[in-house]
Each structure stands twice: as structure tokens, then as C-alpha cells.
C-alpha positions, 0 to 999 in steps of 0.5 A: 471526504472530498477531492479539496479535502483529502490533500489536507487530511493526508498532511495532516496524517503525515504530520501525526505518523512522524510524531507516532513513529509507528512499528511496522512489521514487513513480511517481504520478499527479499529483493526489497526487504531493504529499500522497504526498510529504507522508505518506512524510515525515511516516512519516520516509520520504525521497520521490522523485518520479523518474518520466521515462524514462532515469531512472525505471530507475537511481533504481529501482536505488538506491531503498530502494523503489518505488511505481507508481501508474498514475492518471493513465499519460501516454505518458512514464509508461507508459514510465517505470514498465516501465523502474522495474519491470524495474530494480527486479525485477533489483535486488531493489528492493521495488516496489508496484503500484496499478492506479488504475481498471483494468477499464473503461479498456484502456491502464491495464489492459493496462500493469497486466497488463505490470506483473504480469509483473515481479513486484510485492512487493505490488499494493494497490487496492480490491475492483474493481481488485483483481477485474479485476486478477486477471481476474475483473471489469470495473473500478469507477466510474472509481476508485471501487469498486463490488464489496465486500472481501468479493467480493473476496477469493477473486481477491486470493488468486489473484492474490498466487498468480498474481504472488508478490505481496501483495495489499491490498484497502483497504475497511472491513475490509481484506484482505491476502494472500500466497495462502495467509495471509490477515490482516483489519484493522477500523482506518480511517475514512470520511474516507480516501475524502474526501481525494485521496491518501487511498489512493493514499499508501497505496502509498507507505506500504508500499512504504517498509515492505517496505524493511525485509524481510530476505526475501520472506516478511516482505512480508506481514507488513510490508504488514499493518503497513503498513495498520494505522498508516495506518489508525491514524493516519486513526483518531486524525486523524479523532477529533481533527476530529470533536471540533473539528467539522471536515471533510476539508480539516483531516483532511487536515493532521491526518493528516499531523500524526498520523503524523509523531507516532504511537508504539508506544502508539498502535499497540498501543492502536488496532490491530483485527487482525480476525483471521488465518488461514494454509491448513493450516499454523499462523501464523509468527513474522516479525521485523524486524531 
């Protein structure tokens, strides 16, 4: 995979999700449980938001994937979420783990640390969640983050070489790792921090592409294209409402309506793959059949 290559292969992803429509199960908090169904079906994904005990694990089972986000961890969703993610590890449901707010606050940092031990597909928080997640940090401002991209991106790389995970750090620049490749994305638009959701979706959004792999290594790529459509589509979203000199709130529902309507177009035409880079070994060729 190459930074010329990478924008065809997301269009190319995006074309065979709509034809799939994968069922994607999100263990969400309950500020964006809507707005996450809303995108995962604006995408051509199907949501489900099974998240009680006793039938968070079967529906993991069945699930194309699987999001657990832990913003808002309730005694009944703490439960649910380790019943999903042993089920999902035994059935080899791809599952992505947002550990909301970690560092600062014990009991979402201790069940993120239980989470780590299923092996997630991919972990996806800004820098400070991802830093305290592998250990290296306390935590931001509640779910803001208070570290750089940047600073974080030596601990995303331990922390995929810890779990077997991917890791996304979401900035400005985002940062996606395996442990060893590692892929910067520019797309993006400060509005995605305006709206509740705007990251957590996210989540969802990639675990509805790692549906698509054929294996384990096709996981980053994967997520990297997860990234770079959302990111895309906040892009276009937001010039459509700076144009009509509008703010979050009609960000919101442009985004929605640009990512039921993005094509292969708009993916090779927008995409700013900043660069990647593998450890002494050149890129490798993915595809997604």
C-alpha cells in the first residue's frame, strides 16, 4: 500500500461495504447512540444497538462487526461489553474498542485494560486516551484530549504491538498503526469536534469496514480507508456549510447526507494520504475481495 494507492482501495472498500451492508453491532454511549446509527446507515451499513447482558454476546457472534465504546459504562454495559467481546474473539467478529476518557477515570480504565485482553481489531481514540491506554498517560480533559497526535504516536505503536490491534489516533493529522506500518491522513475538518458523535461514529465506521477483511493484516488498511471517507465526507460537509454560512447544527445533517452520497470520485479527488511508512520492509499490496 502506498499513499497513490491507498485512496483507490478505500473507493474501492466503500464500493463492496454498500453492496455487503454489513450488521454492525454498537455498544455505545448513550449521548451518540443515535447519530452513530444514523451514519452506519447513511455509510449502507445495518446498526444494532444490542448492548444488555445475555444478548450483547449471541448477537456478537452473528454480527458482521462490532463497536464497543465505553462513554457512558453503566453496570449493565460494563457486563455487556466483556460478554460482546469474548464472544466476538471466539467467533472472529472483528470488534473496535473506544476507550471514552480513560486515564482520569478508574472504572472505564480498568474495563478498557480487560477489553485489551480479548484482542480488539483496532482501538481508536484521540492522543490522550490512546497514551493512557497503552500506559504511558493519565488521561485528558474528560473526553477532550490534551496531548498532540504527535506525542502520541510512539504509545499507539506500542500499544497495536501490545493487543494485535490497530490503533487510530484521531487529530488533525490522523495516525493509524499496526506496530509496525504506520499511515498519516490530513482530511478532516474542526467541526467533527462541534458535534456529539463526531468521534465516536467513527468507531462504528470502522468496524463496519474491518467486515470486509479476508484476514487480519487487511485490518489496517481497512481502518485507513475507514478514516479517510469519514474524513472526506466531514470535509465536503463542511464546505457545503460554510457556503451557506451555517454552523454545527447543519453540519450535523450535511454530513449525514454526504456520506449516504460520496462516490469513488469524491475519494480519489479529496483523499490527503500524508505519508506511509513500514520498518524496514517496503509497503504491501491489500485487496479486498
Amino acid at each position: 500500500m502506498t499513499p497513490e494507492t491507498l485512496p483507490a482501495f478505500a473507493a474501492q472498500a466503500l464500493t463492496l461495504l454498500r453492496a455487503r451492508t454489513p450488521l454492525v453491532q454498537s455498544i455505545t454511549n448513550t449521548v451518540v447512540a443515535n447519530f452513530t446509527a444514523n451514519v452506519l446507515l447513511a455509510l449502507g451499513a445495518a446498526p444494532a444497538m444490542v448492548d444488555i447482558p445475555h444478548e450483547a454476546g449471541p448477537f456478537a457472534r452473528m454480527a458482521s462487526g462490532l463497536l464497543i465504546n465505553l462513554g457512558t459504562p453503566v453496570p449493565s454495559q460494563a457486563e455487556a461489553v466483556m460478554e460482546a467481546a469474548c464472544a466476538a474473539a471466539e467467533a472472529g467478529t472483528p470488534w473496535v474498542l473506544d476507550p471514552v476518557a480513560i486515564g482520569s477515570l478508574p472504572v472505564r480504565t480498568a474495563l478498557a485494560a480487560q477489553l485489551l485482553q480479548q484482542r480488539p481489531s483496532a482501538v481508536r481514540g484521540n492522543a490522550s486516551e490512546i497514551l493512557a491506554a497503552a500506559g504511558c498517560g493519565a488521561g485528558g480533559r474528560g473526553v477532550d484530549a490534551t496531548a498532540s497526535v504527535a506525542q502520541a504516536e510512539q504509545a499507539a505503536m506500542q500499544l497495536a504491538s501490545s493487543s494485535g490491534a490497530v490503533v487510530a489516533v484521531s487529530g488533525p493529522v490522523d495516525f493509524l498503526t499496526d506496530g509496525q506500518s504506520q499511515i498519516r491522513l490530513a482530511n478532516g475538518t474542526p467541526l467533527l469536534t462541534k458535534v456529539t458523535g463526531g468521534g465516536c461514529a467513527l468507531g462504528s465506521v470502522i468496524a463496519a469496514f474491518l467486515s470486509l477483511a479476508n484476514s487480519r493484516a487487511e485490518h489496517l488498511p481497512l481502518a485507513a480507508a475507514a478514516v479517510l471517507i469519514y474524513t472526506i465526507t466531514a470535509e465536503m460537509a463542511a464546505e457545503q456549510v460554510a457556503r451557506q454560512q451555517q454552523g454545527p447544527g447543519s453540519f450535523a445533517v450535511q454530513f449525514i447526507d454526504r456520506l449516504a452520497l460520496i462516490t469513488a470520485h469524491d475519494v480519489l479527488t479529496h483523499a490527503q494520504v500524508q505519508g506511509i511508512e513500514r520498518a524496514g520492509a517496503a509497503s504491501a499490496t491489500s485487496s479486498v475481495v
